[in-house]
Structures are given as structure tokens and as C-alpha cells.
C-alpha positions as CSV (number, residue, x, y, z in Angstrom):
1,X,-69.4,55.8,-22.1
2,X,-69.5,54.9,-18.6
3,X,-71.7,52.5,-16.7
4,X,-73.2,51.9,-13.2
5,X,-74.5,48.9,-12.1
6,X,-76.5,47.6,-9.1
7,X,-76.3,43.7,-9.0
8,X,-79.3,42.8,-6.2
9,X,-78.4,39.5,-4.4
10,X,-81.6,38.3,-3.2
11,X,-80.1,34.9,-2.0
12,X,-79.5,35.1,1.5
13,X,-79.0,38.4,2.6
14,X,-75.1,38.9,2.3
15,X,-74.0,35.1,2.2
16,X,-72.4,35.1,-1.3
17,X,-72.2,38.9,-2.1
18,X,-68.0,38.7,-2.7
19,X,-68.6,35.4,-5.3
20,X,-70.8,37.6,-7.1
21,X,-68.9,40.1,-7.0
22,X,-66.2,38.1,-8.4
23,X,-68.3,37.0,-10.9
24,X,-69.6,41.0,-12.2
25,X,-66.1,42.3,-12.1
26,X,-64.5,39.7,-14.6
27,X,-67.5,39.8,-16.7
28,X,-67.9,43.1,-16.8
29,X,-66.5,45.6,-19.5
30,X,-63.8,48.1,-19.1
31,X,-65.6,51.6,-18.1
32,X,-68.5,49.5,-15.9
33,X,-68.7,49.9,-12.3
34,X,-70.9,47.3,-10.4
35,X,-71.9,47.3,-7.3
36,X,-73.5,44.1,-5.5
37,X,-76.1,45.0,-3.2
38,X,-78.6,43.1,-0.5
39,X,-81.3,42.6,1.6
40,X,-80.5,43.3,5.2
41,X,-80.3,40.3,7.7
42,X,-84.0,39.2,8.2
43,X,-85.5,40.1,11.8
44,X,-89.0,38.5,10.9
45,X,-88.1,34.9,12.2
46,X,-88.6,31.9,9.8
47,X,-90.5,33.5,7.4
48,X,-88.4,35.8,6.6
49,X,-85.5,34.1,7.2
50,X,-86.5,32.4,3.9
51,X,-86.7,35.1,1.9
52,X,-84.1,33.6,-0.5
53,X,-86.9,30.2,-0.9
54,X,-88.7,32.5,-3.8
55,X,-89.7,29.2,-6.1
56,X,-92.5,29.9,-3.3
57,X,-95.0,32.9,-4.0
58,X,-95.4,33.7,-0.8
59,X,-91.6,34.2,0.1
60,X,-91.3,35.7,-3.0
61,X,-94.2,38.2,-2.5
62,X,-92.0,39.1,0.5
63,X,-88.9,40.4,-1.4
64,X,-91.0,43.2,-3.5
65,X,-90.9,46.2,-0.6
66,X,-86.8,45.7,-0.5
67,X,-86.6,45.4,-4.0
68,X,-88.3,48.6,-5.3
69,X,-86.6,50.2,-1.9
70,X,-83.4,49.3,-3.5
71,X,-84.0,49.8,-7.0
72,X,-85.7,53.0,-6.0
73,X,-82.0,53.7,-4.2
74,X,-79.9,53.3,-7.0
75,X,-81.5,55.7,-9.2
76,X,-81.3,58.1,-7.0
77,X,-77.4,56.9,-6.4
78,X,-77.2,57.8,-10.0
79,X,-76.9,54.0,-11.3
80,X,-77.5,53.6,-14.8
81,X,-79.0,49.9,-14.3
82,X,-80.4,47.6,-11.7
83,X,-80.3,43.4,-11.9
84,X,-82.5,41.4,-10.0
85,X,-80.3,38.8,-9.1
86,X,-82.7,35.6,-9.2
87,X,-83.7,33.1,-12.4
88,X,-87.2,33.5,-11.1
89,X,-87.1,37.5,-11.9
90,X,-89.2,38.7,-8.9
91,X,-90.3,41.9,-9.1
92,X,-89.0,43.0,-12.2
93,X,-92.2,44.2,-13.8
94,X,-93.2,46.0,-10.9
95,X,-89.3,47.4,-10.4
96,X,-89.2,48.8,-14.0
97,X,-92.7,51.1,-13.2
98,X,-91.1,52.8,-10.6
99,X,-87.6,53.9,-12.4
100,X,-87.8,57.2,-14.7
101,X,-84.7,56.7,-16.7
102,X,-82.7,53.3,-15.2
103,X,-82.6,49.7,-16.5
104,X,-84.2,47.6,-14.8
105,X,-82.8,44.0,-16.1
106,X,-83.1,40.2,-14.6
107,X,-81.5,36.7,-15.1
108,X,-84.1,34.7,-16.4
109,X,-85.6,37.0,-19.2
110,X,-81.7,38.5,-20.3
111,X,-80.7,34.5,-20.6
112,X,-83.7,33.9,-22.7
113,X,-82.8,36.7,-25.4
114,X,-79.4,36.2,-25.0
115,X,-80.6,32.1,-26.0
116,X,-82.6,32.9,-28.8
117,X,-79.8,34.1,-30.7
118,X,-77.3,30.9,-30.3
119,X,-79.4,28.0,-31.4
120,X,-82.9,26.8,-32.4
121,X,-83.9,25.3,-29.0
122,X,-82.6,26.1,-25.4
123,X,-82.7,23.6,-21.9
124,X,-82.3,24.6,-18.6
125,X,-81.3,23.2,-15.7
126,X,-82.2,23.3,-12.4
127,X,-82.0,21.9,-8.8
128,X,-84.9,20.2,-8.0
129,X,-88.3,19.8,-9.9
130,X,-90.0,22.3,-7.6
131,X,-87.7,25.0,-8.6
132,X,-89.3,24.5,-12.4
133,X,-92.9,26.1,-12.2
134,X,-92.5,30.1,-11.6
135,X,-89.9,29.9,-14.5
136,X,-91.6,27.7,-16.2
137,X,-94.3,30.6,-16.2
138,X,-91.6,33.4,-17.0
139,X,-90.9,31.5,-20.2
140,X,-94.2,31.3,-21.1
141,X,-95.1,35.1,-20.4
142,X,-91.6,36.1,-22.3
143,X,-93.0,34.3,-25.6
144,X,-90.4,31.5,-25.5
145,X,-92.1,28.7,-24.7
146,X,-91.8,27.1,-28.3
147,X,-88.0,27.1,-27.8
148,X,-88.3,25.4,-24.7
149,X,-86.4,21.4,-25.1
150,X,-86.6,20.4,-21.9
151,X,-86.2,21.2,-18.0
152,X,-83.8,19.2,-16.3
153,X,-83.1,19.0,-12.1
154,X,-79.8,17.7,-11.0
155,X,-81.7,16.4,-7.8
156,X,-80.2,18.8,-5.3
157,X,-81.0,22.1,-3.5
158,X,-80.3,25.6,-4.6
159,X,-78.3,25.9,-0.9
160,X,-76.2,22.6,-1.6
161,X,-75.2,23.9,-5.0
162,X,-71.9,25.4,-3.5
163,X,-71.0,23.2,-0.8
164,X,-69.3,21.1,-2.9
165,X,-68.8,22.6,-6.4
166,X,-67.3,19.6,-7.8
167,X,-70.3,17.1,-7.6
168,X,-72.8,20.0,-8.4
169,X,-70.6,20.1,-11.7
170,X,-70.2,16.8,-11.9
171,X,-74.3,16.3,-11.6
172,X,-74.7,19.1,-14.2
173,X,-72.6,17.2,-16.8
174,X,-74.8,14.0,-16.7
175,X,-77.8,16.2,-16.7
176,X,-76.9,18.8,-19.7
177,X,-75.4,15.4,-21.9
178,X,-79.2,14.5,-21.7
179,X,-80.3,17.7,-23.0
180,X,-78.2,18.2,-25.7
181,X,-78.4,14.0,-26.7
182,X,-82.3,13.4,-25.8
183,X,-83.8,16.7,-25.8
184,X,-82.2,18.0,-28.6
185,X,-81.2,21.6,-27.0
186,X,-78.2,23.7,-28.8
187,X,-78.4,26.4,-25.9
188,X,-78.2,25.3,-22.0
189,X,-79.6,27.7,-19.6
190,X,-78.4,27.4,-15.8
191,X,-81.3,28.0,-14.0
192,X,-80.6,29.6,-10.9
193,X,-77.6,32.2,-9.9
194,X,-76.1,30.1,-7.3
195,X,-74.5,28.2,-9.8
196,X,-72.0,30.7,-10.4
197,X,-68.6,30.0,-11.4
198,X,-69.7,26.4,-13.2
199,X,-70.9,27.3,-16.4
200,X,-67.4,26.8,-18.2
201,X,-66.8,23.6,-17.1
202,X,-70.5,22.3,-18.3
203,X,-69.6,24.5,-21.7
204,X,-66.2,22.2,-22.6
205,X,-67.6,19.0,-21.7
206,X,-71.1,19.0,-24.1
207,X,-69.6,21.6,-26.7
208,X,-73.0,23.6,-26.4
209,X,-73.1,27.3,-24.9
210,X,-73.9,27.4,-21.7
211,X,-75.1,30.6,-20.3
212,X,-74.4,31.9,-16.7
213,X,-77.3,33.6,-15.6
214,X,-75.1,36.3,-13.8
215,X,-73.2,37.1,-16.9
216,X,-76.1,37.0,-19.1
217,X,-78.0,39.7,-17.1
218,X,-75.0,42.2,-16.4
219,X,-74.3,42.2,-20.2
220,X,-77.5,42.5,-21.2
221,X,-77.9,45.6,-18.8
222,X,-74.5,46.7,-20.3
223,X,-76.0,46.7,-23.9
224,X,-79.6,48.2,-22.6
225,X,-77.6,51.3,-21.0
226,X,-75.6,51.9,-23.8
227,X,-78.7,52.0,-26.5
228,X,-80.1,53.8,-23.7
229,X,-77.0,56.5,-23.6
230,X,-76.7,56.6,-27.4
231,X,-80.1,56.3,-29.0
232,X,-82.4,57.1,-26.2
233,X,-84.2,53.6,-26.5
234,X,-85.5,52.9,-23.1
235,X,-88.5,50.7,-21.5
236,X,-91.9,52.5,-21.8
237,X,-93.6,52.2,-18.6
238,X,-97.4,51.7,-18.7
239,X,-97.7,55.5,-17.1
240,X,-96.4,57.2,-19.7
241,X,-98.8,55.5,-21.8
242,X,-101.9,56.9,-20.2
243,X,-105.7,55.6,-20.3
């Protein structure tokens, strides 16, 4: 069966939307359509001009009128399933009470699942230790916490990670050798979206997966629609459940 898929790119309004895009149409399977959508150019001034800072709450309080606007969009576009394109999953509680039918999916809890069912115990990596808490806290609301080894920053920023892709890998290789050796993780998690287009080369040199965050979400919102399609199993939103 056919598939339609909205891939939100929260990072900085249409910066990367063709790498992404890239990304979704090589992972995706034959029969999908996706669609990577985002915020318009920010008229706010610095604040929100840093919409794409959401390790912050405050920035990331900022992104949850677009983000129901545009989940709220698809559906009515006739989308089958929406993606939150950020590891810190803003919104997605919030975006799934407002859909009747479409999945509502995100990086962070899809690469969890997904990591849960290829080894014992899972690392992530990250840019810089401030990027760890609101994750940090997604892990622990998900139930994984237990198969948590270790976070990891590589001691850069999320906007430096594609400047030069080479020393990001390079970084990301030193960092994931000391998960796997040290920490003892089977399962690496890249913690953040803009690493896109690394994950393979990080894969060959420890000889652990390595999940991309981008693939991990559109295939889990592939596999959601089509239990959706065939068996009817959908999320239960807290309205339906009554007092």
C-alpha cells in the first residue's frame, strides 16, 4: 500500500531541507512519498531566529504553534504520517492529540525502539554536553533509561556538524570507540539529525549499528502506517479515552 510522509525540518528554517531530502528518498521504501517540510523564515528577531537552539525550553516552547500548524496541514493534505525532525522530539505528545487518524512519529523515541531490538545496551552521541539533558529526559519518560551506557559529546556544535563533515566523522570515531570499548554499548545512537549522511562511516569503523536518527524515524513511521492501513492499530489519544 501506499505511503505519505511529511518529514518536518525544524533546524533552521529551509537551510538543509534538500540533504534531508536526500536522506528520506534513499531510505525510503518503494510506494512512499515524502515530503520535507519547514518553518518559514523567522520575522521575530533573535529569538526567533533561534528557533532551531531547542536543547533550550524556551526556544523550544517556541516551535509548538508551527508544528501542530503543520502537522495539522498534512492531515488535511491527506498524509498518512508526520516526523518531527529533531532528537529532542518537541512537540510530539502534543502533535499526536490533535491528529484523528495520522502518525505522528519522532527521531529520538523511533531510535530508541528501533535500539532495543539490536543489542543489550545503547550510547549516544552528541555535540556538546548541553545538548544531553532534554534527551536525557526523553529516555527516561520512554522507559529506557536502564539501557542507557553512556552519553558521549564530540565537543562541537550542532551548526558546525556539516561544515566540515570529515572532522565531525572523524570526532565521532574517537568518541563511539569509547562507547563501545569503555561503556560497553552494542547500539550507537546519533543524537541529533544534523548528522546526516555520517552514520555509515561510524558503522564500519567500530562494527556496532549505528542508527541515523532520520532513517530510524521515517522507517518507523513506514511500519506505524502500514499496521495502521492493515490492522487498524493506531495511537489512542487521551480524548478518546474520556474522564
Amino acid at each position: 500500500m501506499s505511503k505519505r510522509i511529511m518529514f518536518l525540518n525544524i533546524f533552521r528554517g529551509h537551510l538543509y531541507d534538500a540533504d534531508y531530502q536526500a536522506v528520506v528518498d534513499i531510505a525510503k521504501s518503494d510506494g512512499t512519498v515524502v515530503d520535507v517540510w519547514s518553518f518559514p523564515r523567522s520575522e521575530h528577531g533573535a529569538e526567533g531566529d533561534c528557533l532551531h537552539q531547542v536543547k533550550l525550553h524556551r526556544y523550544e516552547s517556541l516551535t509548538l504553534e508551527g508544528t501542530i500548524s503543520m502537522v495539522r496541514d498534512a492531515e488535511e493534505a491527506g498524509y498518512d504520517a508526520a516526523v518531527i525532525g529533531c532528537f529532542n522530539d518537541p512537540v510530539l505528545a502534543e502533535a499526536r492529540e490533535v491528529v484523528s487518524k495520522m502518525v505522528v512519529v519522532a527521531p529520538c523515541e523511533a531510535s530508541l525502539h528501533i535500539a532495543a531490538t539490536l543489542g543489550r545496551r545503547f550510547g549516544i552521541l552528541v555535540g556538546r554536553t548541553i545538548d544531553i539533558p532534554p534527551i536525557e529526559e526523553n529516555i527516561i519518560h520512554y522507559g529506557y533509561a536502564q539501557r542507557l551506557a553512556a552519553f558521549r559529546p564530540i565537543g562541537i556544535s550542532i551548526e558546525e556538524f556539516q561544515a566540515d563533515p570529515d572532522e565531525t566523522a572523524r570526532r565521532l570515531v574517537d568518541v563511539a570507540r569509547q562507547v563501545v570499548d569503555a561503556d560497553r554499548a552494542d547500539v550507537l545512537l546519533l543524537g541529533c539529525t544534523n548528522y546526516f549522511g555520517l552514520y555509515q562511516q561510524i558503522q564500519e569503523a567500530v562494527g556496532v549499528p549505528v542508527l541515523d536518527p532520520i532513517i530510524a524515524s521515517l522507517k518507523f513511521a513506514e511500519l506505524l502506517v502500514e499496521v495502521r492501513q492493515r490492522f487498524g492499530w493506531r495511537y489512542r489519544r487521551v480524548l478518546e479515552i474520556g474522564d
